[in-house]
C-alpha positions in Angstrom: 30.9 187.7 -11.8 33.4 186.3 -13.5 35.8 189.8 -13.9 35.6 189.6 -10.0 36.2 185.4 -9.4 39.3 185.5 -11.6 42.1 187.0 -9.1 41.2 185.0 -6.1 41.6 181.6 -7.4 45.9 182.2 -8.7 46.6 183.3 -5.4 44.6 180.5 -3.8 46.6 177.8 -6.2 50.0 180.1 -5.4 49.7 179.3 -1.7 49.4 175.9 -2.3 52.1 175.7 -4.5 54.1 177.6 -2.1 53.3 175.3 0.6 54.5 172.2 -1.2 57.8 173.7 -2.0 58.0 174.4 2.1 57.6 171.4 2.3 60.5 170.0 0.3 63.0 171.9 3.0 64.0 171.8 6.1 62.6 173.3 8.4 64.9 175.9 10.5 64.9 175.3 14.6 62.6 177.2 16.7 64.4 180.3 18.4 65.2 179.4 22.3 62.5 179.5 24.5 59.9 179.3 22.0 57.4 175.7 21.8 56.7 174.7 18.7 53.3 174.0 17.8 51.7 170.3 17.3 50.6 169.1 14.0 47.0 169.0 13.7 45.4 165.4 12.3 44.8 167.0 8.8 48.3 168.2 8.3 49.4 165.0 9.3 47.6 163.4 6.7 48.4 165.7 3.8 52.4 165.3 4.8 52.1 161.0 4.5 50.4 161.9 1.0 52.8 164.2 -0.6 55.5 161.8 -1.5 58.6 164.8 -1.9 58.0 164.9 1.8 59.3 161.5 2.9 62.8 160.1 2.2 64.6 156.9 3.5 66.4 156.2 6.3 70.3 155.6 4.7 69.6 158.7 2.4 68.3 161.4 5.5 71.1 160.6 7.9 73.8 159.9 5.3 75.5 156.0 4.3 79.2 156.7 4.6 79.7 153.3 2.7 77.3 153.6 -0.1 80.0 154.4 -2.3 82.4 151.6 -1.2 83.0 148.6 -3.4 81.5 145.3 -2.1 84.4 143.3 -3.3 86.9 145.7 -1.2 89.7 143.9 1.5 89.2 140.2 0.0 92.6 140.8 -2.2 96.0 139.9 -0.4 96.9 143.7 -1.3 94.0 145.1 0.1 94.8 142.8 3.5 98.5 143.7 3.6 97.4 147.5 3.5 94.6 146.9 6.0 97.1 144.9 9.0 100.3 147.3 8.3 97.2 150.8 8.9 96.8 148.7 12.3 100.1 148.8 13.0 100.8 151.7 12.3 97.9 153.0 14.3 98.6 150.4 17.7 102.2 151.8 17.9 102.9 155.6 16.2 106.9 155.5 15.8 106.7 158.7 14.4 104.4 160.4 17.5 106.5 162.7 20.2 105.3 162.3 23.6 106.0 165.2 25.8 107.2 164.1 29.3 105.4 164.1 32.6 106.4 166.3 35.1 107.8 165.3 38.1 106.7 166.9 41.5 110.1 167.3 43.7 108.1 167.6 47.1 106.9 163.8 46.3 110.5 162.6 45.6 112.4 164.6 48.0 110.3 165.6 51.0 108.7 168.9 52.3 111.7 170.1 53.6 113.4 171.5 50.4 113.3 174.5 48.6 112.8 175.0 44.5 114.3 177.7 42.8 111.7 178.8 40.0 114.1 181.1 38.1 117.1 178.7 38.1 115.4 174.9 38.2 117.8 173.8 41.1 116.3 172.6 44.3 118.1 172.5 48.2 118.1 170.6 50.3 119.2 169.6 53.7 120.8 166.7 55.4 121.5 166.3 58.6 124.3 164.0 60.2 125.9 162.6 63.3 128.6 165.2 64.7 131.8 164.9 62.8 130.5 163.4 60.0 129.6 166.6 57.8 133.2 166.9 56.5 133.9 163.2 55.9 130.4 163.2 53.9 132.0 166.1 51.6 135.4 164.4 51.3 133.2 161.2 49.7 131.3 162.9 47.7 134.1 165.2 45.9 136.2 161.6 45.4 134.3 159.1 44.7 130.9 161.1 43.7 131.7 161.8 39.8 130.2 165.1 40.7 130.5 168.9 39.1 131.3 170.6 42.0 130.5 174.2 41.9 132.7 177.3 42.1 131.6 180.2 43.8 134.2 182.4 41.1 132.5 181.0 38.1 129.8 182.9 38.6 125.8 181.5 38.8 125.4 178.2 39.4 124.3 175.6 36.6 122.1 173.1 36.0 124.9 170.4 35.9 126.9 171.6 39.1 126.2 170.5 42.7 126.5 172.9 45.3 127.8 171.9 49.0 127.1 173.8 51.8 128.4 172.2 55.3 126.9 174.0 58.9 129.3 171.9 61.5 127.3 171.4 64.8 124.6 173.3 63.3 122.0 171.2 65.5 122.4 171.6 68.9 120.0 171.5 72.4 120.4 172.9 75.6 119.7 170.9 78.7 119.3 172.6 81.5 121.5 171.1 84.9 118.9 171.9 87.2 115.6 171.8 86.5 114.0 172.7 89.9 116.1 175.5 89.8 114.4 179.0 90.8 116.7 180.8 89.1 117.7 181.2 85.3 119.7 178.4 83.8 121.9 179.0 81.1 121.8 175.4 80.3 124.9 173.0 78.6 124.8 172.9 75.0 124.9 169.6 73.3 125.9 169.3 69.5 123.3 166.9 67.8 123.7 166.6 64.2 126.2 168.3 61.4 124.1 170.0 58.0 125.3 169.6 55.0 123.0 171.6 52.7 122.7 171.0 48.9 121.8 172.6 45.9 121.4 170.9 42.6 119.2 170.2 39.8 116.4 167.7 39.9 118.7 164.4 38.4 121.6 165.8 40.2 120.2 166.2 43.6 118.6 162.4 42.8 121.8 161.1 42.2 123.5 163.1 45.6 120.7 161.6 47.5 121.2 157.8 47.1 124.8 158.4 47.1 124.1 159.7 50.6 122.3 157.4 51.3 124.6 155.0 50.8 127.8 156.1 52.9 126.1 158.2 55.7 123.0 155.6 56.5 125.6 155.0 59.4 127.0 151.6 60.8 124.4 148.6 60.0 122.5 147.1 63.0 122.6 143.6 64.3 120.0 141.9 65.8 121.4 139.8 68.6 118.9 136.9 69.9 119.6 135.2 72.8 117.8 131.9 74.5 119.1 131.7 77.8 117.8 127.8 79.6 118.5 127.5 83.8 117.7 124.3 85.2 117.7 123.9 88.7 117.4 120.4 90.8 116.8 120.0 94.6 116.9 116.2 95.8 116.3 116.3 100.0 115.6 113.7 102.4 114.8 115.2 106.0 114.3 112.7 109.0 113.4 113.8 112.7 112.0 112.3 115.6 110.5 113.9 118.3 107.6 113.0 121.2 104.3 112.6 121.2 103.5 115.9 123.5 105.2 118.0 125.8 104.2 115.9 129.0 104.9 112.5 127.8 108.1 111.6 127.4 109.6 109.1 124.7 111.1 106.1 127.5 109.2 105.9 130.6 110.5 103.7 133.0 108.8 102.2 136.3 109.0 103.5 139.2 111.9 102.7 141.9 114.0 103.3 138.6 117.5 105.2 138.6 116.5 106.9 135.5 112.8 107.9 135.5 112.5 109.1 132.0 114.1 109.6 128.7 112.6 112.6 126.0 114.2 114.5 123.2 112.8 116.3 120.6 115.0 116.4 117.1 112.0 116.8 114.2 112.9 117.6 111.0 113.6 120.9 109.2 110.5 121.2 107.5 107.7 121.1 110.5 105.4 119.2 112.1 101.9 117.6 109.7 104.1 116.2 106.4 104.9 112.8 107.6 104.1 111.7 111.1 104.3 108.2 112.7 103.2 107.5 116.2 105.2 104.5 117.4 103.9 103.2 121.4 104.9 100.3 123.0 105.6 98.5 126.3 108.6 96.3 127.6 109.2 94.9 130.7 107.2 97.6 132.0 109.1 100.5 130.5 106.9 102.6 127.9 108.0 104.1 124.6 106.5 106.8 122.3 108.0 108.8 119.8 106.5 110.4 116.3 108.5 110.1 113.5 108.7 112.5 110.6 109.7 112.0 107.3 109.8 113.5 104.2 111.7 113.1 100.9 111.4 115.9 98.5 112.6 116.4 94.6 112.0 119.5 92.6 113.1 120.3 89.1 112.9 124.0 88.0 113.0 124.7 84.4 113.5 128.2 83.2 113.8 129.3 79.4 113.9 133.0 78.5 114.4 134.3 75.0 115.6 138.2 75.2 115.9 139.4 71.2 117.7 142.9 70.9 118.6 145.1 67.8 122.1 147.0 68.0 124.6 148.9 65.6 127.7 147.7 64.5 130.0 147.9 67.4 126.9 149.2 69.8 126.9 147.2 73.1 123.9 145.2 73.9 122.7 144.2 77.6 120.1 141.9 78.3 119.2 141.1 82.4 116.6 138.9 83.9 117.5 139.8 87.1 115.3 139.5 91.0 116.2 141.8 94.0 116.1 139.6 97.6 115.5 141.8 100.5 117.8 142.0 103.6 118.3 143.9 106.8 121.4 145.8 106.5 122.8 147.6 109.3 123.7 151.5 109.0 125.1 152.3 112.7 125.6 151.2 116.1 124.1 153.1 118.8 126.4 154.0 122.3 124.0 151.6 124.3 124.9 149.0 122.2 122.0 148.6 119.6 121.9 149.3 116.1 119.9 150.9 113.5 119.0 149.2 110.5 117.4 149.7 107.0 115.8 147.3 104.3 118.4 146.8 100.7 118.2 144.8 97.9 120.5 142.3 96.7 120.2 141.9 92.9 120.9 138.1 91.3 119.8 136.8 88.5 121.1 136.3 84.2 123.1 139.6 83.1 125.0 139.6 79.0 126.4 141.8 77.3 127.1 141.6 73.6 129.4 143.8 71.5 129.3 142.8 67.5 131.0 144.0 65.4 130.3 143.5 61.1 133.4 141.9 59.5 133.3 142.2 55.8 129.8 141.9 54.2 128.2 138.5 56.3 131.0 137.6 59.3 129.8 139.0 62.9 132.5 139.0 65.4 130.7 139.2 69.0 132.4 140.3 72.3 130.4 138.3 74.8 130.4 138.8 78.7 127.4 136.9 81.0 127.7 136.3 84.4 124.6 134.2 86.4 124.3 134.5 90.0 121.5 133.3 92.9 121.5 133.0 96.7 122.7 129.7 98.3 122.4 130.5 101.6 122.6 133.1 104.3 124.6 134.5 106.9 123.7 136.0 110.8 125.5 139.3 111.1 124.3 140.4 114.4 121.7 139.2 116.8 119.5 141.4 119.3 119.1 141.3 122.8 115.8 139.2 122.8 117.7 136.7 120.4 116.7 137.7 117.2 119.0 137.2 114.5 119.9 139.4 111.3 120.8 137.3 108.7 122.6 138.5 105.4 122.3 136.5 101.9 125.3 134.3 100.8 125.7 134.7 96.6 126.9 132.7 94.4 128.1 133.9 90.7 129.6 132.6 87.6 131.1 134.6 85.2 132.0 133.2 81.1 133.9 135.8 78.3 134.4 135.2 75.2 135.5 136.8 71.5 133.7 134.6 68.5 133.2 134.9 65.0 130.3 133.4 62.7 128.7 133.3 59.9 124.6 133.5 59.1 122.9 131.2 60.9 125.7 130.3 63.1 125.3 130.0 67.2 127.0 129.9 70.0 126.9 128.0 72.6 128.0 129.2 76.7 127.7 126.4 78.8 129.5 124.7 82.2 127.8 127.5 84.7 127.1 124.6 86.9 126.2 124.8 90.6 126.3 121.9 92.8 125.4 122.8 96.3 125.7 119.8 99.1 124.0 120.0 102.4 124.2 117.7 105.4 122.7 118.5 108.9 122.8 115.7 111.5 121.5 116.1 115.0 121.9 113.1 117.7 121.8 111.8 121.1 125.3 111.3 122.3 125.9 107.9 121.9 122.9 106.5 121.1 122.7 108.5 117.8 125.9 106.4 116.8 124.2 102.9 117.0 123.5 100.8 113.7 120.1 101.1 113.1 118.6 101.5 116.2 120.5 105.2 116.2 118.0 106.4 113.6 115.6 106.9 116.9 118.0 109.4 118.4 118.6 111.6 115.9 117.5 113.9 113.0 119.3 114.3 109.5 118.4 116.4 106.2 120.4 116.4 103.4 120.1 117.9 100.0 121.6 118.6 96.9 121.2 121.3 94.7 122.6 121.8 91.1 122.2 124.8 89.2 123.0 125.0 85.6 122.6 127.5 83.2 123.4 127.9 78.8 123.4 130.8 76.5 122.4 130.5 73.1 123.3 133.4 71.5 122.5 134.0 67.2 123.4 137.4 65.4 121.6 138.3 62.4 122.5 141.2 60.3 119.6 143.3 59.6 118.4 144.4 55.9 116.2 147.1 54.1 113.5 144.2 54.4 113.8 143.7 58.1 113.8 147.0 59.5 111.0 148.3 57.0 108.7 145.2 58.0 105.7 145.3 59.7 105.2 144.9 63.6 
């Protein structure tokens, strides 16, 4: 009994023993895609009990200060070391930065070319006709360029190449577009090229230089407030009878004179002022309508035209109204005449040249001329009396040369108009008496005054102004 008892209990205490020393180590991760099995309640128990087991906190996951003195940093030493580390760390002096990139298609367009094996780029710039070679001539004076020389072989990073295409841009218009046939066209030369090939900082540096001496003349903004008054003052008197079959003196009867009647209303027509005046004397009977009517008008009319322009561009500004006439074309053998419908154009025409002198001093060329109908003429009447008239025009014309300085104006005045009219119609003798003569006749008069100013304000235009929004 006991010969066969005596191996199994060592190996039972050896796996025990070998279990606690398991137990001491860590425990290697589970292969992928394996689960690893819970802990049952009694193995749970037996690893709170075995005290090698269990560790703390600080000691498992490591205390990267447990070796640091307590009294460290509260020397000035310690502090001075501790604010010059920051320091050092907040701004490396001794760090090299490699530079960013730059992207040429952001800082020079799409329409350019880069050169991989060489690090040069080309590009294009087109110009007004002519002013290809001039741009050259700049640019190899005043640039503070390296030109490059075709004989010295490849081009460098430090040369600029130009390449000028005169009239390289052109377009054909055709001179007949409802033209069956073929049309060769007229060729029209739009822009010069000059093409050039640099480095990145070089073609940077051609670039503003361009922009400064080809951006082309600088524009002008011309504003203009242009006032017309215009004043009418009538007066229109008229007397006329009461109705066709009654006339304004009847006398008795056995009379040498049976009746007396004339009809001069005003100029205006019947219903604006009427007065019916009837009376008896010593058997003689008057009636008559007066008319009357006084009439004032003021017309006020403000326009304010604004224009842009380049420097020694012309600018034209109209507020202009077409009246309609009958104008005659031909006389027929029999006499008549054919006719057709015209415009007559009147109105406020200027015209403004400036012209930049120096950096701020606009000289402007002026030219305005106003003009309206005043009256009308008959050119030719038909045979059932109808008349053709024409229109009568008045114009007034100013010009001028002036220079000024921002936010200086100037000032066209003295187109002043005055038109008089006076239209008396009377009985013969009776129209003449004091007074009394008012019953025998008809008068209008008026006067008209027309009056127009220009105010007119360059501004030279900047980056800011033509950039700005709408």
């Amino acid at each position: 009994m006991r010969t066969s008892s005596s191996p199994v209990l060592p190996a039972l205490l050896g796996a025990l023993a070998l279990a606690g020393c398991r137990s001491n180590e860590p425990e290697a991760p589970a292969p992928a895609g394996t689960q690893q099995e819970p802990l049952t309640m009694e193995e749970f128990r037996q690893l709170i009990q075995d005290a090698g087991t269990m560790s703390p906190v600080d000691e498992a996951m490591g205390d990267p200060y447990r070796d640091v003195d307590p009294a460290m940093g509260d020397t000035p030493e310690d502090r001075a070391a501790a604010e010059a580390e920051a320091v050092a760390l907040a701004d490396p002096v001794d760090e090299v930065y490699e530079p960013i990139a730059r992207n040429p298609y952001q800082e020079f367009g799409s329409r350019i070319q880069v050169h991989d094996d060489t690090g040069l780029i080309t590009k294009p710039y087109p110009m007004r006709p002519g002013m290809g070679q001039k741009m050259v001539d700049l640019i190899a004076e005043y640039g503070d360029f390296a030109l490059y020389d075709p004989a010295t072989g490849p081009q460098e990073l430090s040369t600029v190449r130009l390449d000028l295409r005169a009239g390289f841009d052109q377009e054909f218009l055709s001179n007949n577009l409802r033209s069956s046939g073929p049309d060769a066209g007229q060729g029209v030369t739009l822009s010069d090229w000059l093409i050039v090939t640099a480095s990145h900082d070089e073609l940077s540096d051609v670039e503003y230089f361009i922009d400064i001496f080809a951006g082309g003349p600088p524009q002008i903004e011309i504003e203009a407030k242009i006032v017309e008054w215009v004043t009418n003052d009538s007066l229109d008197l008229g007397v006329g009878p009461v109705d066709s079959s009654t006339p304004i003196v009847d006398f008795p009867g056995n009379t040498f004179v049976r009746d007396l009647t004339w009809n001069l209303p005003n100029q205006v027509g019947a219903n604006q002022f009427l007065a019916t005046v009837g009376t008896v004397q010593d058997g003689v009977a008057y009636n008559m309508v007066l008319e009357a009517l006084s009439k004032y008008e003021n017309i006020s009319i403000i326009s304010r035209p604004k224009v842009a322009v380049r420097d020694g561009g012309k600018a034209n500004i109209e507020a202009i109204e077409k009246i309609p006439y009958i104008q005659i074309t031909s006389i027929t053998n029999t006499g008549g005449f054919n006719t057709a419908l015209s415009y007559q154009e009147v109105g406020v025409r200027l015209f403004v040249v400036p012209r930049l002198v120096g950096t701020s001093t606009v000289s402007l060329e002026i030219s305005v001329e106003a003009s309206l109908q005043t009256d009308s003429t008959v050119a030719a009447a038909t045979a059932a009396g109808d008349q053709i008239a024409l229109p009568t025009l008045a114009s007034r014309k100013a010009e001028t040369l002036v220079y000024l300085k921002p936010g200086q104006a100037v000032i066209l005045g003295g187109l002043i108009t005055e038109r008089n009219v006076e239209d008396e119609k009377k009985v013969p003798i009776l129209g003449d008496i004091p007074l009394l003569g008012y019953l025998f006749k008809s008068r209008f008069t008026s006067t008209e005054k027309a009056q127009v100013l220009f105010f007119i304000r360059p501004r030279v235009l900047g980056g800011s102004d033509l950039n700005r929004d709408f």
